[in-house]
N, C-alpha and C positions, 0 to 999 in steps of 0.2 A: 688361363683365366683372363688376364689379361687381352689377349688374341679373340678370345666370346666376347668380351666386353664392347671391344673397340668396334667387332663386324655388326654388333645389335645394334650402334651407332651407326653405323651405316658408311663405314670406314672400312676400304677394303683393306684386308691383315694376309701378309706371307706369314706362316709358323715353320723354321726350319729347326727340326730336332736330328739330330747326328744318327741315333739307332732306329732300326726295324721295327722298334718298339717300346713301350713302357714298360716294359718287365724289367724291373729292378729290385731284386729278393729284400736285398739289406737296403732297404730307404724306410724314414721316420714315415709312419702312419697315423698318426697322432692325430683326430679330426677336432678344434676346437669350437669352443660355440662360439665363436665370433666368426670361423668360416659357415657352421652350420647357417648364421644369418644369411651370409651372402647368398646360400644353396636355396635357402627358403625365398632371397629377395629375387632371384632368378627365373623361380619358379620349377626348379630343379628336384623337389624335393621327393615327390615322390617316383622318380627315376632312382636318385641316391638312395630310398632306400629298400630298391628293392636288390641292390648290390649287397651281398655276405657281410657285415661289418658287428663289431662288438659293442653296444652304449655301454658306459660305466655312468652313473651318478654319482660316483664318489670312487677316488682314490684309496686304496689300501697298500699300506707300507709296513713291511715287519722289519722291525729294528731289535738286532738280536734276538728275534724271537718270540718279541711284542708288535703282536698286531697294532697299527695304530690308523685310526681314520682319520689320516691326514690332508684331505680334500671334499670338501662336501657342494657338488654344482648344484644343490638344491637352492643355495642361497643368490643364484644368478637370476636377471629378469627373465619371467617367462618367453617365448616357449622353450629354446633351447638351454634344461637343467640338466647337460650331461657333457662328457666328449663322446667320442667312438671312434674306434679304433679301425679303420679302412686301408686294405693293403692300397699305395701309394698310385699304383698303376690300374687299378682300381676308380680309383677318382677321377686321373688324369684319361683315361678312357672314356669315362661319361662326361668331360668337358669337350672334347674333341668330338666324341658322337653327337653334341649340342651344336658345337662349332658348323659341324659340317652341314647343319641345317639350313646357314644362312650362305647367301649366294658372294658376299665378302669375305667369306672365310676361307683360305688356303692354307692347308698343312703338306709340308712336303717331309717325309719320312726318310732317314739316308740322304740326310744332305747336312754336310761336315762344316761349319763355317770356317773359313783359314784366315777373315782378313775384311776389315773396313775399308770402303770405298770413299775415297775426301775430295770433295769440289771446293775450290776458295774460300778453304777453311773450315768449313765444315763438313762433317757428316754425311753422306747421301746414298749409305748402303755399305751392304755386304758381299762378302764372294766367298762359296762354300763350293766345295767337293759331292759332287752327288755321281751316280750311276750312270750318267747316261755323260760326265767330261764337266768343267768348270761351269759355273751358274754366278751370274750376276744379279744381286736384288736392288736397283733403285726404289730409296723409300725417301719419304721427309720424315719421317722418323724412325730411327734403328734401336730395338730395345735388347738392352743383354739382360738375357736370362741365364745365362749358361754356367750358373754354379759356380763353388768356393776356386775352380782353376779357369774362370772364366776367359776363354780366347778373348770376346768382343773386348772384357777389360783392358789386357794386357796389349790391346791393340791400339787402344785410345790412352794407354799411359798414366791412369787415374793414381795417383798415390793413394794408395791405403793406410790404414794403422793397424798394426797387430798385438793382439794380445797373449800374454802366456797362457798355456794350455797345461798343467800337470798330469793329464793321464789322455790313453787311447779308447778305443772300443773294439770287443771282437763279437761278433755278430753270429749269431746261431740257433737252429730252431731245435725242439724237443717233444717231444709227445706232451700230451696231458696228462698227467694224473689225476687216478680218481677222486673227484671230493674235494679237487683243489677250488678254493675259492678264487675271483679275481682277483691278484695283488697286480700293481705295479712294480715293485722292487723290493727286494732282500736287500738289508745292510746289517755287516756284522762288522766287528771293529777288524777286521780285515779283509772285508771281499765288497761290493757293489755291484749287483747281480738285478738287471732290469726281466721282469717278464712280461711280455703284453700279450695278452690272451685273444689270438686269433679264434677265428669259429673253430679249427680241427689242432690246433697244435701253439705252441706257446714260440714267439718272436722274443731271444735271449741275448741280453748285451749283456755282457760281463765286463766292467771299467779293471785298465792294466795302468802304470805307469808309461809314464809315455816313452817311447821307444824301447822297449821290453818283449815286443813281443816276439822277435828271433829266440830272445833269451829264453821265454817261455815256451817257445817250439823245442828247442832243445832238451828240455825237461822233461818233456816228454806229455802223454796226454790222459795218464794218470795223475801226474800232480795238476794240470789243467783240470780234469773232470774234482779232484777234490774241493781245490779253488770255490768254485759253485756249490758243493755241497757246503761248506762251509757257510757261504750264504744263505741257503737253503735246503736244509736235509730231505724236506720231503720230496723235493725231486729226485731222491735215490732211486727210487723204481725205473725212473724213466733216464736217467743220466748213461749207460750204455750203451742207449742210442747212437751218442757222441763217437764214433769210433774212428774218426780218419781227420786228419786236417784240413783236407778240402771242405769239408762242413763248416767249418769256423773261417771268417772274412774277418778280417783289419779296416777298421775306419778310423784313419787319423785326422783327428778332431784337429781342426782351427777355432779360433774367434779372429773375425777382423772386419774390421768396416771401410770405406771409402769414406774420404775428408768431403771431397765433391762428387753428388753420384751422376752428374750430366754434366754433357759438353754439347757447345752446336751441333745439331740432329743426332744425336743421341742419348740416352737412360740407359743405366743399370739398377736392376730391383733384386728382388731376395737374395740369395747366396753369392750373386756376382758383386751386390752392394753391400753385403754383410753378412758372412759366416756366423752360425749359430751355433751353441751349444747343443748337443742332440739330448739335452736332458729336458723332458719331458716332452720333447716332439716340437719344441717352437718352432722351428724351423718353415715348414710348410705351412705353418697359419701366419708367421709373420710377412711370406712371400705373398700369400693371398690377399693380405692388407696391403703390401708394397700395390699390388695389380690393380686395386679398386680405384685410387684415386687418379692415375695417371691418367686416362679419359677424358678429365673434365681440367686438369690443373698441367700437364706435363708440356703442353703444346706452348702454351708462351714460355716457359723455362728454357726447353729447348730448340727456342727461335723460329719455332714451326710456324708458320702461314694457317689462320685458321680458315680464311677463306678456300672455295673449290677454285679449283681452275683445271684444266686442260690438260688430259696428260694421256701420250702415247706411246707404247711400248715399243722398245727398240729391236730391234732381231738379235736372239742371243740372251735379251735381259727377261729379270720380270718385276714387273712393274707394278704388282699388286693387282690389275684391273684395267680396261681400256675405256671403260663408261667414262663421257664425258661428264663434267662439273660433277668431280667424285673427289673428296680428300682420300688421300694414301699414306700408307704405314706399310713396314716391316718389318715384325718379331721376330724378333733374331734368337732360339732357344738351343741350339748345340749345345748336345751335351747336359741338358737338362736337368739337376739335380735340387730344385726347390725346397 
């Protein structure tokens, strides 16, 4: 997002994402309407929605077995009165397909960040791992995206704060059942069972105690499959689906923030600046909000030069762009999990 932003500026942006791809099964989908704004201020939107995705106008939660309508986006300013629910890879797909529109925009796909690059004192790029032997990106500014195990962070030394966490998430998909209405989540006084109703099959997070879930392998995957009914019986039809543990992923939730999230020539935004709770999806709408404002506010913070000047690429490096009187960036996204 942030990387579409800066190139409609007219800022040429490196984007380095570590994998082949966005395909990431267990990531938060969760679309809020305060992203949906940004989709509409874009002009994106009817791209976004001719992509598979779910609206809800209202949340549904059964607590022990009472339905309760505990969310009504009716009561939001118009136009966007809903979330929707969009597999993750999904989204970041039609950003990139946007991206690639404008002639400042560079995504480089398989390219591992290992490590910040520092001129006297500051900042002035990255060096990642890619396919073809080592890659150096000089930028005036390097942005870490790269998620709650963020390389760029740990490489500029930021202290964080962390918070306690009392439980994990194990991540799994199920059929539908017939007549199921949309809920978001089962809670019975001992199970916490999320379902997000994709178009063909239901996205299942079941909350464990946190580091339990060895324990719970153990058990076996009958008392796991009970677990969930317990939260929800009427998934019995469709619950022996579940039959093997590679089906079921582990997300071991953090919460944690950064005290300071920039240093000279460089930022950290969503999960590299602040670990989220994956309860109710914030996650990805709060990293979207991180990406809007940097554009207009990030460059004096992080001592960037607003004026253009002169800039030519080195053999070996990339430099964002060789046009003269052009300002330059590079996104630094390994590893990517917003």
């Amino acid at each position: 997002m942030l990387g579409l932003l800066l190139a409609r500026a007219g800022i040429d942006v490196v984007v380095l994402e570590k994998h082949t791809d966005f395909f990431r099964d267990f990531r938060g989908d969760t679309v809020h309407p305060s992203t949906l704004n940004v989709i509409d201020q874009l002009g994106l939107r009817e791209a976004f929605d001719q992509v598979a995705h779910t609206p809800l106008p209202r949340l549904d939660v059964v607590l022990n077995e009472v339905r309760l309508h505990a969310i009504d986006f009716k009561t939001l300013p118009e136009p966007n009165q809903a979330i929707t629910l969009m597999p993750q890879w999904d989204l970041l797909n039609l950003l990139a397909a946007e991206g690639a529109r404008s002639p400042h925009f560079d995504l480089r796909m398989r390219a591992d960040v290992t490590d910040v690059v520092r001129r006297n004192g500051r900042v002035v790029g990255v060096t990642a791992r890619t396919e073809s032997g080592l890659l150096q990106v000089d930028a005036e500014l390097t942005v870490a995206a790269d998620g709650r195990d963020s390389t760029v962070r740990k490489a500029l030394g930021l202290p964080e704060r962390t918070f306690g966490v009392p439980v994990d998430v194990t991540w799994f998909r199920l059929d539908k059942p017939e007549n199921l209405p949309d809920t978001l989540g089962y809670i019975s006084d001992t199970s916490f069972l999320v379902t997000i109703p994709r178009p063909d099959y239901l996205q299942c997070a079941l909350l464990i105690p946190k580091g339990s879930f060895e324990s719970l392998r153990e058990s076996g995957l009958d008392t796991f499959r009970e677990r969930v009914l317990r939260a929800s019986p009427r998934l019995k039809s469709v619950i022996n689906g579940l039959d093997d543990w590679q089906q079921i992923k582990l997300l071991t939730v953090q919460i944690n923030r950064l005290k300071t999230w920039a240093v000279p020539g460089a930022l950290c935004i969503g999960d590299a600046a602040h670990a989220m709770s994956p309860i109710f999806g914030v996650g990805i709408n709060y990293a979207v909000q991180d990406a809007v404002p940097p554009p207009i506010c990030s460059f004096p913070f992080c001592g960037v030069r607003l004026r253009p000047r002169l800039s030519t690429p080195r053999q070996g490096r990339c430099s964002g762009g060789a046009n003269a009187r052009r300002r330059r960036c590079s996104s630094s996204s390994a590893q990517c999990t917003a």
